[in-house]
C-alpha positions, 0 to 999 in steps of 0.5 A: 878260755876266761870265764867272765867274772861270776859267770858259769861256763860249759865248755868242750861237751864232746871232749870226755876229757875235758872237765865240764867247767862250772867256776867262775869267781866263788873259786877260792871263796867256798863256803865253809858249809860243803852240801856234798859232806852235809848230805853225805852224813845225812845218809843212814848207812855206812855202804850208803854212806860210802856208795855216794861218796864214791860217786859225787867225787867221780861226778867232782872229777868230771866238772874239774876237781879233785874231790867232793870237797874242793867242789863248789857245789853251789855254782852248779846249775840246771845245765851242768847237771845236764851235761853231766848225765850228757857225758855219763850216757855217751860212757856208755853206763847202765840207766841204773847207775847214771841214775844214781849219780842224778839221784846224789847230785839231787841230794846236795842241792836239796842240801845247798838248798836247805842251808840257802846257798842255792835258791828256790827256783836253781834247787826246782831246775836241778831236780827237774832233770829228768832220769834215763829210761832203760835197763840192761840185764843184770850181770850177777847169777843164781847158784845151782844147787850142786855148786851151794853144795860143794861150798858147804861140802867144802868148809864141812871137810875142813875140820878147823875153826875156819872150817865150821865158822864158813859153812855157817856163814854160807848157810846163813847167806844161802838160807836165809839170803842176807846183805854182807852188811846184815851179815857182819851186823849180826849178834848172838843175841839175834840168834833165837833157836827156839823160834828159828829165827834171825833178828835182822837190821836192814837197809833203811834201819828197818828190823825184820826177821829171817826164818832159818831152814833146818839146815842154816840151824845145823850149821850155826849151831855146830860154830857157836856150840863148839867154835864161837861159844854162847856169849853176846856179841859179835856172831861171826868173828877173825880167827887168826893164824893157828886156829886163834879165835878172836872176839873181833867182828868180821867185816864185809871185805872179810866176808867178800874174802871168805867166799873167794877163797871157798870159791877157788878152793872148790873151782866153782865158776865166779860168783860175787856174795850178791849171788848168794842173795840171788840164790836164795831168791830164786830158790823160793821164786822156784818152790813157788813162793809168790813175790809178796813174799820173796819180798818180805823175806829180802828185806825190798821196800818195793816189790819191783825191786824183787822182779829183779830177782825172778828169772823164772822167765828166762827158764821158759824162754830158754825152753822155748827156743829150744824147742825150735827147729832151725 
């Protein structure tokens, strides 16, 4: 069907291979500022960076493109943002995520906004979406302490290089419950033995510290003293085919890589590097620790955010139904 000339057009709502069609006559005439590439380089973080990225050349897609790039982002309105989330809820994804996608798209407008390819009243419309109520329940798990060990256990009896950089990795996670990426940006220099702690750059650029238990210590302390060195630099790095070390620092899929491999070695059950964070929440939640301060030590901005981690009530209604005769 042909658009008329400087019209944007919905078409085929209930096909969900049918693109959301938005172009009418800037096809072929796109500015020369893209919002998506000026909001994405906004962004503070790489995995930001790359999460947003990721999901604006998805929602590209569903509208009929390529690419962000190639997307006229600033032909979109109110209802193609709208049927966008339209399409996204009868995917069947998680409010969470849809929500992500609405917060990206809000994102280029204020940017299309911000240079004046879109005007007050179209930036005002496309924010006023509303988000998707809801939740689902979260796929990830807390490890038990039997499988934290054998993972130690298992980089312990492995007498190589590897050997003692793994178990230290695997401390830190597990005792101090790092993001991959706080992880990988580690320094020896953020290391600080007489106060027991972790200089830790998180999300937001925010600096906090992280106290280490006396066994994170133990094992960092048996990589850099007999692996590593003392050196500045990066903490954890490649070692290479027989044994070589490397000064190269390690990257998130290194540490993703890592852990798998640990895993299968040791035939646990699977768990994702986020688990590990998980496990450390629950370990303070179940030492009985108050959410202020499991926050604090996760790094959250919001304590909601923390909530996610505390399962302590899924224990007391697991032992309440069992407790019913059937």
């Amino acid at each position: 069907m042909e658009q008329e000339t400087g019209q944007a057009q919905l078409v085929s709502l209930d096909d969900p291979t049918t693109p959301i069609s938005i172009i009418s006559s800037t096809i072929g005439s796109q500015p020369e500022q893209n919002p998506a590439t000026a909001y994405i380089i906004s962004l503070n973080s790489k995995k930001s960076r790359q999460t947003m990225g990721s999901f604006l050349n998805r929602v590209a897609n569903i509208i009929g493109f390529d690419s962000l790039d190639d997307c006229p982002w600033a032909s979109l309105r109110r209802h193609h943002v709208q049927a966008i989330k339209d399409r996204l809820i009868k995917r069947e994804l998680a409010p969470s995520t849809i929500n992500t996608y609405l917060a990206a798209i809000r994102g280029v407008a204020l940017e299309a906004w911000q240079i004046k390819l879109i005007d007050t009243e179209t930036y005002q419309h496309i924010k006023l979406v509303k988000s998707v109520r809801g939740s689902r329940l979260s796929k990830g798990r807390a490890l038990e302490g039997v499988e934290s060990q054998a993972l130690l256990n298992a980089c312990s009896n492995d007498s190589s290089s590897k050997g003692r950089r793994d178990a230290a990795i695997f401390a830190v996670l597990l005792g101090c419950g790092l993001r991959r990426s706080e992880l990988v940006s580690l320094n020896r220099e953020h290391i600080s033995w007489t106060k027991g702690t972790i200089k830790v750059l998180g999300k937001g650029n925010k600096e906090r510290l992280s106290y280490m238990p006396d066994g994170t210590i133990t094992y960092l302390e048996n990589w850099v003293n007999n692996v590593r060195g003392d050196s500045r630099g990066p903490l954890f790095t490649r070692i290479r085919r027989h044994d070589f070390f490397t000064i190269n620092r390690l990257s998130d899929q290194a540490i993703y890589h890592i852990l798998e491999v640990r895993r299968i070695e040791t035939g646990l059950d699977d768990f994702s590097p986020h688990d590990l964070r998980r496990t450390f929440a629950s370990a303070l939640l179940d030492n009985g620790e108050d959410l202020i301060t499991v926050r604090d030590a996760m790094g959250h901005e919001s304590i909601t955010t923390t909530q996610v981690y505390d399962k302590r009530g899924d224990e007391r209604l697991r032992k309440a139904s069992k407790g019913l005769t059937i």
